[in-house]
C-alpha positions as CSV (number, residue, x, y, z in Angstrom):
1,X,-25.0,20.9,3.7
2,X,-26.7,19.7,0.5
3,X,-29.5,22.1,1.3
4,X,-27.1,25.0,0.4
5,X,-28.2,24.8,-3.3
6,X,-32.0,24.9,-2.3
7,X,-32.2,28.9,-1.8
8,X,-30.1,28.7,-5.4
9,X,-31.7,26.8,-7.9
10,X,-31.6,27.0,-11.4
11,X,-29.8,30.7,-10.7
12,X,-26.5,32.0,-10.9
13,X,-25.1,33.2,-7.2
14,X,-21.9,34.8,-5.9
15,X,-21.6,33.5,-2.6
16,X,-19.2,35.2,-0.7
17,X,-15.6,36.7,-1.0
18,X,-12.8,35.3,1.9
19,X,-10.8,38.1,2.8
20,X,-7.5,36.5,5.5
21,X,-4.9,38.3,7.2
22,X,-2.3,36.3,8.9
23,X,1.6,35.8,10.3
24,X,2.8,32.7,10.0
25,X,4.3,31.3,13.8
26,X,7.7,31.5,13.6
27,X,10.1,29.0,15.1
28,X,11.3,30.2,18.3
29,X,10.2,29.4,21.7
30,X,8.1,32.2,22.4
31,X,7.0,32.6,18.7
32,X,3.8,34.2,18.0
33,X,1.4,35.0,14.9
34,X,-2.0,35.2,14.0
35,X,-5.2,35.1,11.7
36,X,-7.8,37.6,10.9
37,X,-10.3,36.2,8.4
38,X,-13.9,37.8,7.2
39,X,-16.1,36.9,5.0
40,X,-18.1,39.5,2.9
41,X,-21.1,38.5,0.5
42,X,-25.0,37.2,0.4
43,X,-23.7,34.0,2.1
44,X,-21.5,35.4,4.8
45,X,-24.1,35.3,7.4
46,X,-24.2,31.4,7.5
47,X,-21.3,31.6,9.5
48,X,-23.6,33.1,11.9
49,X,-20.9,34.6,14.2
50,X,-22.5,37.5,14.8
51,X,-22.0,40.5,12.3
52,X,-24.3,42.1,10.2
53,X,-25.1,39.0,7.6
54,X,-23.0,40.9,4.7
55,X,-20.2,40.9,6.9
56,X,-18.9,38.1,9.4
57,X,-15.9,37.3,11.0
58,X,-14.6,33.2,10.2
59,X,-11.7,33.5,12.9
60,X,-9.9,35.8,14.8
61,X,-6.8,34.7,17.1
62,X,-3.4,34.8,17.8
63,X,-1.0,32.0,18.3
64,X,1.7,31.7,21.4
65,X,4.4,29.6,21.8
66,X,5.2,28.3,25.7
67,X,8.6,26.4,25.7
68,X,7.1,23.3,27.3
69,X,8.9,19.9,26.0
70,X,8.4,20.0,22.3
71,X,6.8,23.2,22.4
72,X,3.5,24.1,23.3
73,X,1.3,25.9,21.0
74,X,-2.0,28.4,22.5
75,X,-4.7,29.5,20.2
76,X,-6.4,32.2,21.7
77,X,-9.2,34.2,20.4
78,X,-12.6,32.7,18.0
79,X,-11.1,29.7,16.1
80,X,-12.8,27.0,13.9
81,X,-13.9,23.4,15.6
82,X,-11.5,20.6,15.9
83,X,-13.9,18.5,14.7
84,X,-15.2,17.0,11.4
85,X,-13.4,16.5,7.9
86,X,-14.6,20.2,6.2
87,X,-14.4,23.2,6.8
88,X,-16.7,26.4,6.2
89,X,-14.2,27.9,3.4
90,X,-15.2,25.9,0.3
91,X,-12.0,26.1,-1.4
92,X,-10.3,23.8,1.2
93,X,-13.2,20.9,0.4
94,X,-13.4,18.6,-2.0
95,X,-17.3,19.1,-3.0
96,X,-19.0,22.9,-3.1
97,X,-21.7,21.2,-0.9
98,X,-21.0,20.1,2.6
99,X,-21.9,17.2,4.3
100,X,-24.3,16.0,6.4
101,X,-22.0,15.0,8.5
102,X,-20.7,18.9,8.0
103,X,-24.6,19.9,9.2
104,X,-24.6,18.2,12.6
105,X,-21.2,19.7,14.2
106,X,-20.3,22.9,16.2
107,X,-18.5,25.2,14.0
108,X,-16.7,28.1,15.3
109,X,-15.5,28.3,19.4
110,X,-14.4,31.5,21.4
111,X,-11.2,30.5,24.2
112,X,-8.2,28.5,23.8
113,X,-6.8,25.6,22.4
114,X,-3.5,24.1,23.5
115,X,-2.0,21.8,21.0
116,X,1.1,19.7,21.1
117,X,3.3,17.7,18.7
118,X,4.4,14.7,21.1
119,X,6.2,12.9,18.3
120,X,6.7,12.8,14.5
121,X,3.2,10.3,14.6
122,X,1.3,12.3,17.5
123,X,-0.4,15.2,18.3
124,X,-2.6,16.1,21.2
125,X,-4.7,18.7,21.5
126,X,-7.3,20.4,24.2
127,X,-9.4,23.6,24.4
128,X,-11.6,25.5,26.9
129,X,-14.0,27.2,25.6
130,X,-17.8,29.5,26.4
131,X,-20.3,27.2,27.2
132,X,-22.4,27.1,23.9
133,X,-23.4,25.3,20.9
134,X,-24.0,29.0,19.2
135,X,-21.6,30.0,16.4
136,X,-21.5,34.1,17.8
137,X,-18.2,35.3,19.0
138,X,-18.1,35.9,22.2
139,X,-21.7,33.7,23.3
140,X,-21.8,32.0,26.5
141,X,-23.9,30.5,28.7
142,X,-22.6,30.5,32.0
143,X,-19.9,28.0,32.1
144,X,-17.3,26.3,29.9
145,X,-17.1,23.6,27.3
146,X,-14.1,21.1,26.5
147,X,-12.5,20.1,23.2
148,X,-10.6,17.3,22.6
149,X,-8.3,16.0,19.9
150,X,-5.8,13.4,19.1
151,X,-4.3,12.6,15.8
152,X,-1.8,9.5,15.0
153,X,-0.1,8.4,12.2
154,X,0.8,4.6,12.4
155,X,4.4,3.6,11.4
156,X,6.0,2.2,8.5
157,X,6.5,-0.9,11.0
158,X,2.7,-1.7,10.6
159,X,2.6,-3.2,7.4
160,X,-0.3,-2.6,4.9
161,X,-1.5,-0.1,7.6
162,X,1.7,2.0,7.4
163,X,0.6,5.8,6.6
164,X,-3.0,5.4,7.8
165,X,-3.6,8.6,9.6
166,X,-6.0,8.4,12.7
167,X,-8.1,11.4,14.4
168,X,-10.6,11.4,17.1
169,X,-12.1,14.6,18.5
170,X,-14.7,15.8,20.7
171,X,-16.9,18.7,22.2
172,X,-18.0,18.2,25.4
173,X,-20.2,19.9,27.4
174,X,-21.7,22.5,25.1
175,X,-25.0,24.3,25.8
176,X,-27.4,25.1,23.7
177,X,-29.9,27.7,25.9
178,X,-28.4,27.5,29.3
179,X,-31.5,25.4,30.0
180,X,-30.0,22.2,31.8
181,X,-31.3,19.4,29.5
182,X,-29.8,21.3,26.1
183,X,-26.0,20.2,26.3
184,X,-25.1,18.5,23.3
185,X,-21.9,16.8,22.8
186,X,-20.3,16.0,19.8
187,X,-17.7,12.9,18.5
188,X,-15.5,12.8,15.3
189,X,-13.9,9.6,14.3
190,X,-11.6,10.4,10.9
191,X,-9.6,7.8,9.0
192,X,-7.3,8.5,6.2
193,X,-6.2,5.5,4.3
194,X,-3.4,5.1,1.9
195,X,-3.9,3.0,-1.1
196,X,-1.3,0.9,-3.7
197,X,-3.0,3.0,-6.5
198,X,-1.5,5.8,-7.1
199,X,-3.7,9.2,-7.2
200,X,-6.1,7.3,-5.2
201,X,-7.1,8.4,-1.7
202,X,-9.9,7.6,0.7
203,X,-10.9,8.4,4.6
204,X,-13.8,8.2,6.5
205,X,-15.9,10.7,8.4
206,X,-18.1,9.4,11.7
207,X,-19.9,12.0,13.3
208,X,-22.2,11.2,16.5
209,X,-24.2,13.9,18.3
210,X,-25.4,13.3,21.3
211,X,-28.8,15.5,22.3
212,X,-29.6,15.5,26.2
213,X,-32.7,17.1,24.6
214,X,-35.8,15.0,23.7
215,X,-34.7,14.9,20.3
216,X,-33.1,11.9,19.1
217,X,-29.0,11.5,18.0
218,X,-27.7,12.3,15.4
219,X,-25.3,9.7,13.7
220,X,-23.4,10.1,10.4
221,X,-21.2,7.8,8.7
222,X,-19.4,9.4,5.2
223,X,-17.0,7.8,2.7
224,X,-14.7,10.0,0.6
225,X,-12.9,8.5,-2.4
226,X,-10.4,11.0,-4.5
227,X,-9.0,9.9,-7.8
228,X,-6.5,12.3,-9.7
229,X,-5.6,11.1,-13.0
230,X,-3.1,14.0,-13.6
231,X,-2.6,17.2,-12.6
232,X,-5.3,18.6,-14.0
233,X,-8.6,16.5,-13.4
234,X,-9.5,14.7,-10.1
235,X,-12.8,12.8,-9.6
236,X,-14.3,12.6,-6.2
237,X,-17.0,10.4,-4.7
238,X,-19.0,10.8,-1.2
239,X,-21.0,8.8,0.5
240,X,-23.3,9.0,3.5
241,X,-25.4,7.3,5.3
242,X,-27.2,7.8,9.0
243,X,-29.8,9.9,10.9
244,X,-30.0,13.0,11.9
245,X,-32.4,14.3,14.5
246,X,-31.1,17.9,15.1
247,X,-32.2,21.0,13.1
248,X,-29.9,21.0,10.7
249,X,-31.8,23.8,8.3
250,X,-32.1,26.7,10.8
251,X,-36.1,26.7,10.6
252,X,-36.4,26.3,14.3
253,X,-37.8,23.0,14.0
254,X,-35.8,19.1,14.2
255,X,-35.2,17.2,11.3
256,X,-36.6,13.9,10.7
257,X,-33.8,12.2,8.1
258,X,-33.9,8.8,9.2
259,X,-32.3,6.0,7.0
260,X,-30.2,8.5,5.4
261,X,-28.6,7.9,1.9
262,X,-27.0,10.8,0.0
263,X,-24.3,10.3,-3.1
264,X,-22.2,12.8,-4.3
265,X,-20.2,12.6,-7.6
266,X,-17.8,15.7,-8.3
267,X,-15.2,17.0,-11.3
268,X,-12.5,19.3,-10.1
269,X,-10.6,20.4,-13.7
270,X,-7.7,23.2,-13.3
271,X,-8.5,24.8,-16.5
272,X,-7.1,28.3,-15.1
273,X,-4.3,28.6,-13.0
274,X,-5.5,29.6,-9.4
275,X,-9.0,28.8,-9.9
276,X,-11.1,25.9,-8.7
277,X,-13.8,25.0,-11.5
278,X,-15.8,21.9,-10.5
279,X,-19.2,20.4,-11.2
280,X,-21.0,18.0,-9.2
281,X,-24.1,15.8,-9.0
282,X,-25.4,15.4,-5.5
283,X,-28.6,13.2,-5.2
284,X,-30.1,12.6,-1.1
285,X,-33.1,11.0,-0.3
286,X,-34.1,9.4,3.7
287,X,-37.3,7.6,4.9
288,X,-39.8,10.2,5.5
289,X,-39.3,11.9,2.6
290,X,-42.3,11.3,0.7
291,X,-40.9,13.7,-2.8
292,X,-38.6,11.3,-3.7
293,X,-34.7,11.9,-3.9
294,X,-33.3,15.5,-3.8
295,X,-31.3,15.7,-7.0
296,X,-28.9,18.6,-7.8
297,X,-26.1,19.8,-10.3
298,X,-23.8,22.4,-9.3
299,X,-21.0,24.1,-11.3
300,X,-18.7,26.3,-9.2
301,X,-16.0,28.7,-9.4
302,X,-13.8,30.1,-6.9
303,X,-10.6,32.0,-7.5
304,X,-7.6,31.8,-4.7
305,X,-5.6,35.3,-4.2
């Protein structure tokens, strides 16, 4: 979240190096491959999956194919969530800094996922998984959780609506302590719209997380808008606003970020081939927060190998 440039200020920091060994999954009907990915560096042990905090593994799995209809693909093994918009590798987001709507999901599941291209427009998707909101491979509390996703792409027959690619997703039944009043359950509602202005991209990002706890829900609306005006410089803007209720920080202790309102104003510039340079202005601020808005600037780099 935005709180990753608070242990950071007003310092320079190497956060972590991505190290990912895979095999693509070929085409036949019994196809395989698979994906070993660690991270290594100070920041490594936000994952929290378990290693030694230098060291942690992002995802390890394999991929089977089951000639069922189209072609049924497994995922077996520790594997990211299917829900939200980002992910944990930084590279693959638009802004260094996450979202808050980044803070309040699951990340990382150990089990299987079954996912399946019905059509050209949709794809289905379902997972059983340990029982637990906890990041560490291999954590479980007993029983099993359920993950849910469904992506469609509506038809060139819609009209101004053509291209507008839908996703819901959810986690159900996910533990926290084993204790019967900490399942938390978590909804994603994403929204990719196409606009008549070329280089110009938006989507939305809804995520709702539902505490059986005492503490209250978390609910997080965010909007994206991506401008490239050429091959070299894009411009992105985010947009949140919400509540969150959870302990998004890792102090142990819930947040109180009601009335929620955080911008975030990014340049991505491809000054050196293979290397991500951007700089962004990220300023948050919510009802209880008697300091006044949390302001940051951030220049990264991160070089793909």
């Amino acid at each position: 979240t935005n709180s990753d440039v608070a242990t950071s200020r007003d310092s320079f920091e190497l956060d972590v190096v991505d190290l990912k060994f895979a095999s693509a999954q070929g085409a036949g009907e019994y196809a395989t491959g698979y994906t070993v990915e660690l991270w290594a560096g100070p920041d490594a042990s936000d994952l929290g999956t378990g290693g030694s905090g230098t060291v942690e593994m992002m995802q390890a799995n394999i991929d089977l194919r089951v000639p069922v209809g189209n072609g049924l693909d497994l995922k077996v093994g520790q594997f990211q969530t299917v829900v939200g918009n980002e992910t944990y590798n930084k590279n693959e987001n638009a802004f260094f800094t996450r979202s808050y709507g980044f803070a309040v999901e699951p990340t990382h599941h150990t089990g299987v996922l079954a996912s399946y291209q019905a059509s050209d427009d949709l794809s289905l998707a379902v997972g059983l998984v340990n029982d637990t909101t906890s990041a560490v491979t291999n954590n479980d509390n007993g029983g099993t959780a359920y993950l849910v996703s469904v992506g469609y792409t509506i038809p060139d027959s819609a009209g101004f609506l053509s291209g507008t690619q839908l996703t819901y997703a959810r986690v159900d039944g996910a533990n926290g302590s084993g204790a019967a009043n900490s399942e938390v359950d978590n909804q994603y509602l994403g929204m990719s719209i196409p606009l008549p202005i070329e280089g110009l991209s938006y989507n939305l990002a809804w995520d709702i997380r539902e505490n059986a706890a005492a503490i209250k829900d978390d609910n997080v609306l965010g909007h994206n808008l991506s401008y490239a005006f050429n091959d070299s410089l894009t411009i992105n803007a985010r947009y949140e606003t919400g509540n969150i209720n959870s302990d998004i920080t890792g102090d142990g202790i819930a947040e109180n970020y009601d009335g929620l309102s955080s911008t975030s104003i990014g340049l991505d510039y491809k000054l050196w081939e293979n290397v991500i340079s951007r700089v962004e202005y990220i300023s948050s601020d919510w009802d209880s927060n008697a300091n006044g808005a949390d302001e940051s600037v951030v220049f990264n780099i991160i070089y793909n190998f």
